[in-house]
Backbone as a printed PyTorch tensor [residue, N CA C, xyz], in Angstrom:
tensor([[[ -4.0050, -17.1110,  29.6250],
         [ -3.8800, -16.9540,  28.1770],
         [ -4.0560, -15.4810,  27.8390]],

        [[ -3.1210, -14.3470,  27.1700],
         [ -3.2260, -13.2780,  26.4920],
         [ -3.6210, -13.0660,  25.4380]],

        [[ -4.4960, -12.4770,  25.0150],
         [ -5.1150, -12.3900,  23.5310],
         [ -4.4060, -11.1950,  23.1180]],

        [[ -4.2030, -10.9990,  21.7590],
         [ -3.8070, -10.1300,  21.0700],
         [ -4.7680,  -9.3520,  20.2220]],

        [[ -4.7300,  -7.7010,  20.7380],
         [ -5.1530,  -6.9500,  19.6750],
         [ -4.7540,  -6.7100,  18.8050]],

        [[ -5.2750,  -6.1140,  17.3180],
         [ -4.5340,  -4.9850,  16.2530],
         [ -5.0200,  -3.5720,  16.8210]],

        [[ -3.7500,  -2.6820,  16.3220],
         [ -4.4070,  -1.3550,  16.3960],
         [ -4.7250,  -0.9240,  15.6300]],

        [[ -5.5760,   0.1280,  15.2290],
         [ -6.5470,   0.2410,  13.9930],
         [ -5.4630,   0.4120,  12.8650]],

        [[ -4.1830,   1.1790,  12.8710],
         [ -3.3310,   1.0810,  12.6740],
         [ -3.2750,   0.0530,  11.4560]],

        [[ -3.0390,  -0.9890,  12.4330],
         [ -2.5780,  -2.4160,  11.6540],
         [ -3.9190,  -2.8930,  11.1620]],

        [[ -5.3280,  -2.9910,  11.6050],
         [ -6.1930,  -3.0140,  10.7720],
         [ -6.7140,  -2.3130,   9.5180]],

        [[ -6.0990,  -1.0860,   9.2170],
         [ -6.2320,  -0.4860,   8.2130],
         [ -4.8580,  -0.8600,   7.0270]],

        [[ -3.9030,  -1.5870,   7.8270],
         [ -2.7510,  -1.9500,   6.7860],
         [ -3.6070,  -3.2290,   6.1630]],

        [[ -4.4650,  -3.9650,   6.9930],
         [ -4.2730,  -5.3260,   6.6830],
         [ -5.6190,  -5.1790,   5.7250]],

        [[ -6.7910,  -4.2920,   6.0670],
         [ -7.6220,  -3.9050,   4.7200],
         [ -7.2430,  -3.7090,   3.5780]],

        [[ -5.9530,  -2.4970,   4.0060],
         [ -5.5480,  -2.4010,   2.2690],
         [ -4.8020,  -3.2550,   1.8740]],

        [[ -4.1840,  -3.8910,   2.4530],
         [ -2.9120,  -4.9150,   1.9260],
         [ -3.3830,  -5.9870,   1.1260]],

        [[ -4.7170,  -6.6020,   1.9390],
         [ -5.0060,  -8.1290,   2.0350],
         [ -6.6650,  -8.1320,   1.4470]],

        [[ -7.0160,  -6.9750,   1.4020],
         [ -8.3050,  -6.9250,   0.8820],
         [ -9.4030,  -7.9450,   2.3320]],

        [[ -8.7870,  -7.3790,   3.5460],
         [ -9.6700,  -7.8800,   4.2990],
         [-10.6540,  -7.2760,   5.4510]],

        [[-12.2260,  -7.3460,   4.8190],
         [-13.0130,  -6.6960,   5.7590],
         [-13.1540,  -6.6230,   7.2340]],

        [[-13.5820,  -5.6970,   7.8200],
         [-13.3940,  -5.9520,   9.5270],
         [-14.5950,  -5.1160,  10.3930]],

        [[-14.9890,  -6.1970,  10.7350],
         [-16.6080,  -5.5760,  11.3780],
         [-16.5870,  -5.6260,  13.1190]],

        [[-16.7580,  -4.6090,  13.5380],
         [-16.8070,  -4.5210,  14.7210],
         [-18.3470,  -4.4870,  15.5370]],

        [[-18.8400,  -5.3840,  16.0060],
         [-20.1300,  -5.4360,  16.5910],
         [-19.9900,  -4.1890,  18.1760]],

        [[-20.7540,  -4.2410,  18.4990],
         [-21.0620,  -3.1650,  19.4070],
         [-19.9600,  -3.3000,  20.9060]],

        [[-19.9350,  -4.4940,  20.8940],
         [-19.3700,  -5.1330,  22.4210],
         [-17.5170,  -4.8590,  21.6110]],

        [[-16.9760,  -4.5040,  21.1290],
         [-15.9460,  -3.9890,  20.5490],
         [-14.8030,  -4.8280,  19.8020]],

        [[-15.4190,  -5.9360,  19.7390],
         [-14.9220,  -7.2900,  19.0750],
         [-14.2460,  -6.7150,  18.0620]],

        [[-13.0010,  -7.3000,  17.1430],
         [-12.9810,  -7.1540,  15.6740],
         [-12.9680,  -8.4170,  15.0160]],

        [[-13.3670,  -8.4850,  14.2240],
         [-13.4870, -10.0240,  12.9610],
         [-13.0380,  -9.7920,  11.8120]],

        [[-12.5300, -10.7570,  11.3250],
         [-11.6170, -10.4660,  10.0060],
         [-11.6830, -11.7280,   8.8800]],

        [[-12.7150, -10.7800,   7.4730],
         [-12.7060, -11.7420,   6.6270],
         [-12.3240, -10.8260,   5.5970]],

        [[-12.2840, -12.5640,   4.4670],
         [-11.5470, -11.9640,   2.8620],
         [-12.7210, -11.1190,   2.4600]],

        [[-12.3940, -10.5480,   1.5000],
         [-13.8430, -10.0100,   0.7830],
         [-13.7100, -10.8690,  -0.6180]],

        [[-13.2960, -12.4560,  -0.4800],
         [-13.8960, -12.7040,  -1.0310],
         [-15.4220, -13.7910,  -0.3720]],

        [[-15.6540, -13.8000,   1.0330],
         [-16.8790, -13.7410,   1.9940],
         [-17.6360, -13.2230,   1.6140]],

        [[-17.5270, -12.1040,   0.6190],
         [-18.5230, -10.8390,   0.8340],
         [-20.2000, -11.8940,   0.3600]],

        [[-20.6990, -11.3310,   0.6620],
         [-22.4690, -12.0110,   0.6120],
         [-22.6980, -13.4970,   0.9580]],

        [[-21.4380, -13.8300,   1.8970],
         [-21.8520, -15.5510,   2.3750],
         [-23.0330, -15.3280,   3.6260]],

        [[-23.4250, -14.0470,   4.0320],
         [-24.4090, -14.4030,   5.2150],
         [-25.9490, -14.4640,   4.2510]],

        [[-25.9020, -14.1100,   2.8570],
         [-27.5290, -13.9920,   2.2850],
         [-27.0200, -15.4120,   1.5370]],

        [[-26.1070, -15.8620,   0.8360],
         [-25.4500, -16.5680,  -0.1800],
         [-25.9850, -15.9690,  -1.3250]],

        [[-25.5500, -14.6750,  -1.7700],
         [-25.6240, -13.8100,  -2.4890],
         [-27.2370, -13.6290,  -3.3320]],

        [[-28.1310, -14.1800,  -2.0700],
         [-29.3010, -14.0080,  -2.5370],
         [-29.9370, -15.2400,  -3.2260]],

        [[-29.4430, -16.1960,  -3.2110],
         [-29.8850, -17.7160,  -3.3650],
         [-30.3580, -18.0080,  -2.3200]],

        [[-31.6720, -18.9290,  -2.3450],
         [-32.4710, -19.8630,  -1.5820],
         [-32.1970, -21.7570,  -1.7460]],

        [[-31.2510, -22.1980,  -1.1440],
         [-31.5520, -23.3640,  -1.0300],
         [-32.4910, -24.4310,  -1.0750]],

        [[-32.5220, -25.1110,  -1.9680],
         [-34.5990, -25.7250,  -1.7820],
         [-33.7460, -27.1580,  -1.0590]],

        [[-34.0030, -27.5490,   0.4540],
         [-33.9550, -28.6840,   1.0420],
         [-35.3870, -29.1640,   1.3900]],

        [[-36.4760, -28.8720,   1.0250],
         [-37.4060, -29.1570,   1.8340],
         [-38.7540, -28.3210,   0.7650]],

        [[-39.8840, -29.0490,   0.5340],
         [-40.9210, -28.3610,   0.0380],
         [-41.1970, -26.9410,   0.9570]],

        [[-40.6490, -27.1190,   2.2160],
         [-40.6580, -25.6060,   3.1680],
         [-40.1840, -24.0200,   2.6750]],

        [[-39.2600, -24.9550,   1.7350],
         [-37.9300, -23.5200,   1.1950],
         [-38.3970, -23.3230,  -0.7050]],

        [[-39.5850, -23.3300,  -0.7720],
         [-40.5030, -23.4680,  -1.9290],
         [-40.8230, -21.7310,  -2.0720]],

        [[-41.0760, -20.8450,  -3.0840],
         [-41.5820, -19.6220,  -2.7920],
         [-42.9880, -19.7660,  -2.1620]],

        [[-43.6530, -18.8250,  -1.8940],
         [-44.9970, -19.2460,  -1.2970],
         [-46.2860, -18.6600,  -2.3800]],

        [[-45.4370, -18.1510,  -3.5310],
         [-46.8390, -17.9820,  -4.2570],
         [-45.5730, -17.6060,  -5.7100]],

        [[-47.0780, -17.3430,  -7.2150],
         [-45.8080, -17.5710,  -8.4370],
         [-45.1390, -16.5550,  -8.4710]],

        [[-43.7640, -16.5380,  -8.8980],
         [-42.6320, -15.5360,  -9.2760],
         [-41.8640, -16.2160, -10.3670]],

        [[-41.6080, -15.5870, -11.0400],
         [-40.3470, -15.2760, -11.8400],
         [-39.0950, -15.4260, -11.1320]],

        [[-37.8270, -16.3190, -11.4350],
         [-36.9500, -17.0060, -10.5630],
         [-35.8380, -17.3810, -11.4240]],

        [[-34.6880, -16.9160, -10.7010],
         [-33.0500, -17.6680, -11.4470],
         [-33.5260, -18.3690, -11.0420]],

        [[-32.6150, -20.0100, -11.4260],
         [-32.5740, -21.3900, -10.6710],
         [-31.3220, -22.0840, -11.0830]],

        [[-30.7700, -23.1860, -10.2280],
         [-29.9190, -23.5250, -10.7210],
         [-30.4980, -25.2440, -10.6000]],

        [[-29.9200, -25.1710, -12.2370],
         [-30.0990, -26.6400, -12.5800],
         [-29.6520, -27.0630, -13.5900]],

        [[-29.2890, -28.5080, -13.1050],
         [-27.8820, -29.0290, -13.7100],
         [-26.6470, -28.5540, -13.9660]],

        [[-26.4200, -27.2940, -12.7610],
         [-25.3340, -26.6470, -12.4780],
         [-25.0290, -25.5260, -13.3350]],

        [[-26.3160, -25.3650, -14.1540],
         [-26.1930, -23.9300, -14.9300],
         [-27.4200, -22.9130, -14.1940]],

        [[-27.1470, -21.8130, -14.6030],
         [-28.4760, -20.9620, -14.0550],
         [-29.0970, -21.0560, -15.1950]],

        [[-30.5630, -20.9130, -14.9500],
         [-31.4980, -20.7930, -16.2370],
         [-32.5500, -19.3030, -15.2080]],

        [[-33.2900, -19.3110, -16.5750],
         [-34.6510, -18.4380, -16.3110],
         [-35.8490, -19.5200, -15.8490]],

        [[-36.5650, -18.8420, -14.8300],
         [-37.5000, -20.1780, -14.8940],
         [-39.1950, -19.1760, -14.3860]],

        [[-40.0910, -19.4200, -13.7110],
         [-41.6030, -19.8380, -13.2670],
         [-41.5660, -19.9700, -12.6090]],

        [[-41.7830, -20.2120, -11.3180],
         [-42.1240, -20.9930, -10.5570],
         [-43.9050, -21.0040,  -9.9300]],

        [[-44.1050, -22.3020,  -9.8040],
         [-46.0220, -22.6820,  -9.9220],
         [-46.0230, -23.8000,  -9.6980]],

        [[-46.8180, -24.0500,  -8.0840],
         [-47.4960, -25.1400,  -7.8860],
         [-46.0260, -26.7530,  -7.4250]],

        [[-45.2420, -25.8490,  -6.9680],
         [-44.3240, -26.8840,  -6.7730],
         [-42.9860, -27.4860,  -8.0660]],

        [[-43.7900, -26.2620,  -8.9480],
         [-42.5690, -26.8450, -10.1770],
         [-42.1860, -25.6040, -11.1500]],

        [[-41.1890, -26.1500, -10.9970],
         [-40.5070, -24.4970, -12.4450],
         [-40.5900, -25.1160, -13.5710]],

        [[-40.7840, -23.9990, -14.2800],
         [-40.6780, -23.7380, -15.9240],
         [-39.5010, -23.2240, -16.5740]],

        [[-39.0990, -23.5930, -17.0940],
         [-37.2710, -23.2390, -17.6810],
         [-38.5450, -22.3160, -18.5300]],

        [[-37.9490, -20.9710, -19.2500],
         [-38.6420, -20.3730, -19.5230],
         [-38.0410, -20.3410, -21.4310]],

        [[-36.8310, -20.6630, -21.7750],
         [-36.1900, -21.1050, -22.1160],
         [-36.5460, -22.5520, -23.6280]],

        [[-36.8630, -23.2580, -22.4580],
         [-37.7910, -24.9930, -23.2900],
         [-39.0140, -25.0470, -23.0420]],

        [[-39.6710, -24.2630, -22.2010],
         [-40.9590, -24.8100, -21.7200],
         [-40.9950, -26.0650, -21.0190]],

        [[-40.0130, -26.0190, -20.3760],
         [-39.9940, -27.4290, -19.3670],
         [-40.6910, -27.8930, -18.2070]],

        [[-41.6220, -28.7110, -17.7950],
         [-42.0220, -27.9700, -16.5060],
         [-41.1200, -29.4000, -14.8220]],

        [[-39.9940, -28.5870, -14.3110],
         [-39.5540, -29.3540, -13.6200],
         [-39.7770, -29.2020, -12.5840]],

        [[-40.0220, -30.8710, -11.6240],
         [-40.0180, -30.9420, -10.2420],
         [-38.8620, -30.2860,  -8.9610]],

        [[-39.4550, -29.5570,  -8.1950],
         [-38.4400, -28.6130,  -7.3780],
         [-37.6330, -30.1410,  -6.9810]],

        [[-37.6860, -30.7990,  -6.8620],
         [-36.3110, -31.6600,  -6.1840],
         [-35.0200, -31.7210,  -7.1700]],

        [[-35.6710, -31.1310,  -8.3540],
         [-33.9540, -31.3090,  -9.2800],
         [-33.6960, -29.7870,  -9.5140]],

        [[-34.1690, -28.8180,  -7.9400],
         [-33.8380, -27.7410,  -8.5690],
         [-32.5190, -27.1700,  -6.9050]],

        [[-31.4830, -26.8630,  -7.1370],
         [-30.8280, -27.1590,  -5.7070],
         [-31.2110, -25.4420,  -5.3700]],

        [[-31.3870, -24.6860,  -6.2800],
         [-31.4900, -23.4920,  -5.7420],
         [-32.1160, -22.4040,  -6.0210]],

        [[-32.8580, -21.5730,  -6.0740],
         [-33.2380, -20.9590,  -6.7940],
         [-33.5840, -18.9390,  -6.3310]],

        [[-33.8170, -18.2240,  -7.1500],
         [-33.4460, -16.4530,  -6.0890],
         [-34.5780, -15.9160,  -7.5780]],

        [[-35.5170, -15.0500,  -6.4860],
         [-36.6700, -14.7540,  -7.2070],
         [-36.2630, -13.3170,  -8.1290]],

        [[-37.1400, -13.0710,  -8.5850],
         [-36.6300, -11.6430,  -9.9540],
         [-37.6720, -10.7800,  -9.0310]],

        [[-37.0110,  -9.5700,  -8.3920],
         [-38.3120,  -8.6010,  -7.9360],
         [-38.2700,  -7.5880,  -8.9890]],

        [[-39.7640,  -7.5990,  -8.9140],
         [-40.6490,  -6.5830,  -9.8840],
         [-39.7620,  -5.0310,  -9.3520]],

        [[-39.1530,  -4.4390, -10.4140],
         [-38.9380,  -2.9240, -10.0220],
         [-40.2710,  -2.2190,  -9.5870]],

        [[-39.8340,  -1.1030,  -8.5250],
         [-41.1610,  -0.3420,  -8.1990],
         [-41.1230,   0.7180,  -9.3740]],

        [[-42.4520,   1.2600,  -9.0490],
         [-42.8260,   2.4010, -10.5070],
         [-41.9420,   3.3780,  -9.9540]],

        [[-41.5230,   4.5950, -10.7230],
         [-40.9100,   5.7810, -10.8610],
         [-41.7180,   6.8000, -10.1960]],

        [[-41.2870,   7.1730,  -9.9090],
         [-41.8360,   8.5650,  -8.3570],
         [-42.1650,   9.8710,  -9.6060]],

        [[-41.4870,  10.2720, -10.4630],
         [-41.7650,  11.0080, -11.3920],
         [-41.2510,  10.7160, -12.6090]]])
């Protein structure tokens, strides 16, 4: 079986053409995705909650998604706060949720 290369050549047509990224790991591989992939290896910074495991581990301030909208929420003690209603909901009706980090202070 012959495998086929591109030459950078044709990888630089097919970036600009097709809008498609191309990452070469060290061993000299090339891989080729859309950019519209771009942030599927973090999922753009969402946490999946399958499991009281995938819970934050102490309180934050948190997008969440629930009932297929994002809200503002709390999170404490196993349950968010829509920040919103004052709701206080059980993480099992929450499918996802990505914490708010505190900006650091200003250097000057």
């Amino acid at each position: 079986m012959s495998e086929k290369f591109l030459t950078n050549n044709q990888c630089k047509m097919l970036n600009d053409d097709l809008s498609i990224e191309i990452y070469s790991p060290d061993e000299g591989y090339y891989f080729y995705r859309p950019n519209s992939l771009q942030g599927i290896e973090t999922n753009n910074g969402w946490i999946k909650i399958e499991s009281e495991d995938d819970l934050p581990k102490y309180i934050v301030d948190c997008w969440i998604i629930y009932k297929d909208k994002i809200c503002l929420s709390l999170y404490q003690s196993k349950h968010f706060v829509l920040k919103s209603e004052f709701s206080l909901l059980p993480f099992n009706l929450i499918s996802h949720y990505q914490p708010i980090e505190r900006p650091k202070p200003p250097i000057y």
